[in-house]
Phi, psi and omega in degrees: 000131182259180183266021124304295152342309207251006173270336187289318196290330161324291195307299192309312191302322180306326159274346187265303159241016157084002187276148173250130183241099202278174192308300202321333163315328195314320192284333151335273193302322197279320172301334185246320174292338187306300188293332142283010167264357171279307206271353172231024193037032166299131180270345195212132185312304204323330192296320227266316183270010156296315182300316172294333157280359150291177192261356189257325196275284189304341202262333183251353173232343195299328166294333176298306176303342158291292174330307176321280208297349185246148188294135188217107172207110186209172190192140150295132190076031168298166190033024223299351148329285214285337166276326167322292175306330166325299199296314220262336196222318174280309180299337158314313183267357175270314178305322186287009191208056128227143202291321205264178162258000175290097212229111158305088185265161205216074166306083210251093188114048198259358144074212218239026152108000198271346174307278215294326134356284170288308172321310185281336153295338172299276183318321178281298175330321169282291180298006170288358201244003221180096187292308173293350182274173175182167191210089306175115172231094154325120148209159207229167152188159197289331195286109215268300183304331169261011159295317172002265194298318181260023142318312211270359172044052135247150172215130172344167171238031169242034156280327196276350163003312184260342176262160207265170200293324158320285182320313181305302169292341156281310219255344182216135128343050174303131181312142164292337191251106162300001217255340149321314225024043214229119136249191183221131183278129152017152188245022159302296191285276203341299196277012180265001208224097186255126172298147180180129195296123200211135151279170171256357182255012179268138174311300197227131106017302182049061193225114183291319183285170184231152184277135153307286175236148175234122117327102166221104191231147184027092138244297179320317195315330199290018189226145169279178203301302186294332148273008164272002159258357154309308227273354234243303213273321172293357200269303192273057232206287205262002181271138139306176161299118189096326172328163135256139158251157151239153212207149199308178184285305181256045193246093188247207182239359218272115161109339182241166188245130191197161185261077145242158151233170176242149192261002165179186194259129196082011173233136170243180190220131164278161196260143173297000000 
């Protein structure tokens, strides 16, 4: 790939879904375009991004090629701070100031399902306590391949590590031929959680409903400043009044302009 070459596919990935790819990316970037350019039999990134600049190109490969370039790195119970205060602290004050028991969650950026996953496990362990309560969780990601895999909630089991033996046993599923070594979550958590494909850089969202809590932790890092108050400002569109989002460990807000403030650290409040 020459460097001609990677400044275009820079500019395309960037407008197209807002990830920024700086020189250091390149060898990267040559490497995942690369196994498409095997699979449609391309002889040149030129070709291969003429092709994608076609109208046969945008419709039938440009999700593929977003698939390639994007980073998908989760864990259950990543940050695990930020579910303690969930249980302990939002969900309390949100039942206590909303009409319905009904509470609308948005994993956004949920990558190959291990976020929406713990939320719902999380979230089913509160209402167990709490008869009237209930619950919904959206999750989106732009990457049609790792939505796959977490429609279908299996996972190796030297992924399930962070959750603790108590959870395992409600919430997952071990395969009969153990010799997989794979479980699957339960189809309680499953049916609480619906997948779907969402740029963050699309003109409408197009989600009627409004959020209690939004999850979006280490997305933002991959965009520059003016578009994490793009995609920041469509997020609290769709934050109710009073909502929280939470946001990656290295991830703030200092500097932009969006109507949250915060309430502990990497979590905000939208103001009633």
């Amino acid at each position: 790939m020459s460097d001609r070459d990677f400044r275009l596919f820079s500019k395309l990935i960037e407008s197209t879904c807002g990830i920024k790819m700086p020189d250091v990316k390149k060898n990267m970037l040559e490497s995942r375009l690369r196994k498409r350019l095997r699979s449609l039999e391309i002889d040149s990134f030129r070709d291969y991004y003429d092709f994608l600049s076609s109208s046969e190109g945008e419709r039938t490969e440009m999700i593929m090629m977003i698939d390639a370039v994007t980073t998908n790195k989760t864990d259950f119970f990543r940050e695990p701070a930020h579910f303690v205060f969930l249980a302990e602290k939002v969900l309390p004050d949100l039942l206590g100031g909303i009409q319905s028991n009904r509470v609308n969650f948005w994993s956004a950026g949920c990558s190959s399902g291990e976020e929406p996953y713990t939320l719902a496990m999380v979230l089913s362990e509160y209402a167990s306590n709490r008869e009237h309560f209930n619950f919904s969780i959206l999750a989106t990601d732009i990457c049609t391949d790792v939505l796959q895999k977490a429609y279908r909630g299996i996972y190796e089991e030297d992924r399930i590590a962070p959750i603790s033996a108590d959870l395992r046993k409600k919430y997952l599923l071990r395969s009969r031929d153990k010799s997989q070594g794979v479980v699957r979550l339960v189809p309680e958590v499953r049916s609480k959680i619906t997948f779907r494909r969402l740029n963050f850089l699309d003109s409408s969202y197009r989600i009627e409903e409004k959020f209690q809590v939004i999850f979006c932790r280490n997305v933002l890092i991959y965009f520059d400043r003016a578009t994490q108050e793009r995609v920041l400002n469509n997020f609290c569109r769709h934050l109710a009044p009073g909502g929280h989002l939470f946001l990656g460990h290295s991830e703030t807000i200092n500097g932009l302009d969006v109507p949250l403030v915060q309430v502990n650290s990497t979590i905000y409040r939208k103001p009633e």
